[in-house]
C-alpha positions in Angstrom: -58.6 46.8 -28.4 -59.7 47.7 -31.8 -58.7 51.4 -32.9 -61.9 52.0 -34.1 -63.2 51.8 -31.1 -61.7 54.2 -29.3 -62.9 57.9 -29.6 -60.6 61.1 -29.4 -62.1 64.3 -28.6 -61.1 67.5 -26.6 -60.9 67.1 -22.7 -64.3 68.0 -20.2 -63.8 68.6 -17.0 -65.6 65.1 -15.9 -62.2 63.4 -17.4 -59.9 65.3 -14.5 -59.7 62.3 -11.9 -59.1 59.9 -15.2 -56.3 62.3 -16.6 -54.6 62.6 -13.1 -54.5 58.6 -12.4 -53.0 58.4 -16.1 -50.4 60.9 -15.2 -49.6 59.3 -11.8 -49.3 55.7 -13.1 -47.8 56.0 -15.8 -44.9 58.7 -14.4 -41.7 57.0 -14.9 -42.8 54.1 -16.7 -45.0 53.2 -14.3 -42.1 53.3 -11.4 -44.4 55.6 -9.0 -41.2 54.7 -6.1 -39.6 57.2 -8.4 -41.9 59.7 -7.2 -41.1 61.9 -4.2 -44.8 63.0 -3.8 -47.3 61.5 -6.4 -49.9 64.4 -5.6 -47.3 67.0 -6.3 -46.4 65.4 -9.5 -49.6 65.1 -10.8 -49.9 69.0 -10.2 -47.0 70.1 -11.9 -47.5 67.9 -15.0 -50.9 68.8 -15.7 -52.8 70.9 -13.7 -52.2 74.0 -15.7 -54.1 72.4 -18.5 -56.5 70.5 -16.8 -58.0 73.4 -14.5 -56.2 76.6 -15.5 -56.8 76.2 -19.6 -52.8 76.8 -20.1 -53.0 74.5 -23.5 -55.0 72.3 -24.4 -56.1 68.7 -23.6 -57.5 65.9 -25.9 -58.3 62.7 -24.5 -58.5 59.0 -26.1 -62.0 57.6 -24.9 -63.2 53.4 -25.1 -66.5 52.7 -24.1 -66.8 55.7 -21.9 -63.3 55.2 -20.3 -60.2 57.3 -20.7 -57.2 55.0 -21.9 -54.7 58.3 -22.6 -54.6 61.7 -23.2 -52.3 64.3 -24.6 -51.8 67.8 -22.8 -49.9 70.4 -25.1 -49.5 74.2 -24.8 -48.7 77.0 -27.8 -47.8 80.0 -25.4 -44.7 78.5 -23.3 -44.5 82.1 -21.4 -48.2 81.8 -20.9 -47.3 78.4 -19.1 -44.7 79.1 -17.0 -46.8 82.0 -15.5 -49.9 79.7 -14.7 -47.3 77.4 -13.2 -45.8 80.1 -11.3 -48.9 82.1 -9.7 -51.8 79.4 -10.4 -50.1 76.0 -9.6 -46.9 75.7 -7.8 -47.7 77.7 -4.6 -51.0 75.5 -4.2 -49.3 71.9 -5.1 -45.9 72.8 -2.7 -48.5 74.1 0.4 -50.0 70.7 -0.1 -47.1 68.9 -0.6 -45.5 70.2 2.3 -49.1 69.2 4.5 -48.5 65.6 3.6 -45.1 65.0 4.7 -42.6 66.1 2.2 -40.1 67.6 4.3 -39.8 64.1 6.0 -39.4 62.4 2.8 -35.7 60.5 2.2 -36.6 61.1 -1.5 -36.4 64.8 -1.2 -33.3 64.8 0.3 -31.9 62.6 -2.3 -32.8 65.2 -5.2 -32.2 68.4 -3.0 -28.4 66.9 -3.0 -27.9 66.1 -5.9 -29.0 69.4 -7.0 -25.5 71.1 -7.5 -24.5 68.0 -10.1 -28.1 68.7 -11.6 -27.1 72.4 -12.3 -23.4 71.4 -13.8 -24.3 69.1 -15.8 -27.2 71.4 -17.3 -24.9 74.1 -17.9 -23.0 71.6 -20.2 -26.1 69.9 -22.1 -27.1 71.1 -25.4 -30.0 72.9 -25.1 -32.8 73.6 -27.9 -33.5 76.3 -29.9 -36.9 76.8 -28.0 -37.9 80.1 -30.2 -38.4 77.5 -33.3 -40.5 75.1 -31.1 -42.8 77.6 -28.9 -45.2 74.1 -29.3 -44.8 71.8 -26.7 -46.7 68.5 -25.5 -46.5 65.5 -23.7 -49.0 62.0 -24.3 -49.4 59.6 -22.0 -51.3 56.2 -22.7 -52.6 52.9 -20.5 -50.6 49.9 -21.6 -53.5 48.7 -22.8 -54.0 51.7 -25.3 -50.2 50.9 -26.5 -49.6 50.3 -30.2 -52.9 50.9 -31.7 -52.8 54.5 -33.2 -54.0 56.1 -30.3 -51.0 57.9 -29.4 -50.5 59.3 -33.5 -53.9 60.4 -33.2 -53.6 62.0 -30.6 -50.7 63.8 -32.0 -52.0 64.7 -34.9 -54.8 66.3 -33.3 -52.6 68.3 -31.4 -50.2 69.1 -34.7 -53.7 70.3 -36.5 -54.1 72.7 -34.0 -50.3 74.1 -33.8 -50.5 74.5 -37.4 -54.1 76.3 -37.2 -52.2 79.0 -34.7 -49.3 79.4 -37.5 -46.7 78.1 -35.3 -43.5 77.5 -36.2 -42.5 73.7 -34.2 -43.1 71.8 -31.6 -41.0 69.7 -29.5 -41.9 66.7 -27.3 -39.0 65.7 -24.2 -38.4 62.2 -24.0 -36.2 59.9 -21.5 -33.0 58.6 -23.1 -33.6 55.4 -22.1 -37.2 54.8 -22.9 -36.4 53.8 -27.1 -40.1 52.8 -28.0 -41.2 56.7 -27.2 -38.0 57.9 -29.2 -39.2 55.8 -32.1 -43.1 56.9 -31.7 -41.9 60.6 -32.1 -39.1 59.8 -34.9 -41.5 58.2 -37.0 -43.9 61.1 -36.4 -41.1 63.5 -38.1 -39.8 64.5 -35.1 -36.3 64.9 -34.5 -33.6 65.6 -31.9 -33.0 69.1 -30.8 -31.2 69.1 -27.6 -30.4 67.0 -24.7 -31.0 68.0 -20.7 -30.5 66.2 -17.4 -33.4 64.5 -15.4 -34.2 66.5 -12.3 -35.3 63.8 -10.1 -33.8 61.6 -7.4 -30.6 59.8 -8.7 -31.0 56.0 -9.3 -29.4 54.1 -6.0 -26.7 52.5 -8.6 -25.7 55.9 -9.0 -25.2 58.1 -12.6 -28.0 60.2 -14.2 -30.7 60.1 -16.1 -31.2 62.4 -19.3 -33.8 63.3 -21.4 -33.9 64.2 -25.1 -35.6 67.0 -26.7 -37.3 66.2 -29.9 -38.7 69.2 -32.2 -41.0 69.0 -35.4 -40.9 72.2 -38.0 -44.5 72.6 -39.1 
């Protein structure tokens, strides 16, 4: 796949069913087992960008096809109020429709909650107020290593720095390196660290996730 070929512009809402199969498949790593309701994922990742303009969205296009897209927002209190009034009560009522009470899954993360909240209260969390940017970019495996995830980026950085804002941070899994080195090479660097709510691998221990920030 030639970079060239592959056009990035600002999310329509004819990209919606592409954006939410990108999200879905590629949650994880591409481990959707991980998932305790795909739907319900899908919701809470993006769906206060996607239908409730909470940020914004840009989208990598190939001959009419979306490969990736990035979803970013510059108001995090804006956010978190879309999520709480607009999204959540909608994707939970639906979630709770298709079965998730009866999910194993659930029960897994629901107990492992308490260890969730200690170890939280001992992670080193970021200085959020020099960051109010935040984003996340999420690409087919086909789209991998070809520019399309820097530009992407840097069409979301343009647009922080048009709105004057201070930084941006991205949250990555410990574990996944290549993402770590996409961001660090983008001038991105660690800001804090935070524990993965989501169920607990079978082999036991926990997940974390690293916070990267970029001053702009």
């Amino acid at each position: 796949m030639d970079e060239t070929t592959i056009e990035i512009r600002e999310y329509e809402p004819r990209d919606r069913a592409a954006v939410r199969e990108i999200c879905r498949s590629t949650a994880y790593g591409g481990a959707e087992e991980a998932l305790v309701d795909p739907h319900l994922f899908v919701d809470l990742m993006i769906r206060a960008y996607t239908d409730f303009a909470a940020g914004g969205v840009w989208v990598a296009e190939r001959r009419g096809d979306v490969v990736g897209y990035l979803a970013g927002g510059f108001d995090e209190r804006r956010l978190q109020r879309v999520q709480a009034w607009r999204v959540i009560p909608g994707a939970v009522t639906r979630a709770l429709g298709r079965g998730l009470l009866w999910r194993g899954s659930l029960w897994r993360l629901l107990a492992d909650l308490p260890g969730f909240v200690a170890e939280g209260r001992k992670a080193r969390e970021p200085d959020e107020e020099r960051y109010p940017g935040h984003l996340h970019v999420n690409l087919l495996p086909e789209s991998r290593g070809r520019a399309v995830g820097r530009r992407l980026v840097e069409q979301f950085l343009d647009e922080a720095r048009r709105r004057e804002l201070s930084g941006v941070r991205a949250v990555v899994y410990e574990t996944n390196h290549k993402a770590r080195r996409f961001f660090e090479r983008l001038g991105f660097r660690p800001i804090g660290r935070r524990p993965a709510f989501k169920p607990p691998p079978k082999e036991g221990g926990r997940e974390w996730k690293i916070v990267y920030g970029k001053e702009l």
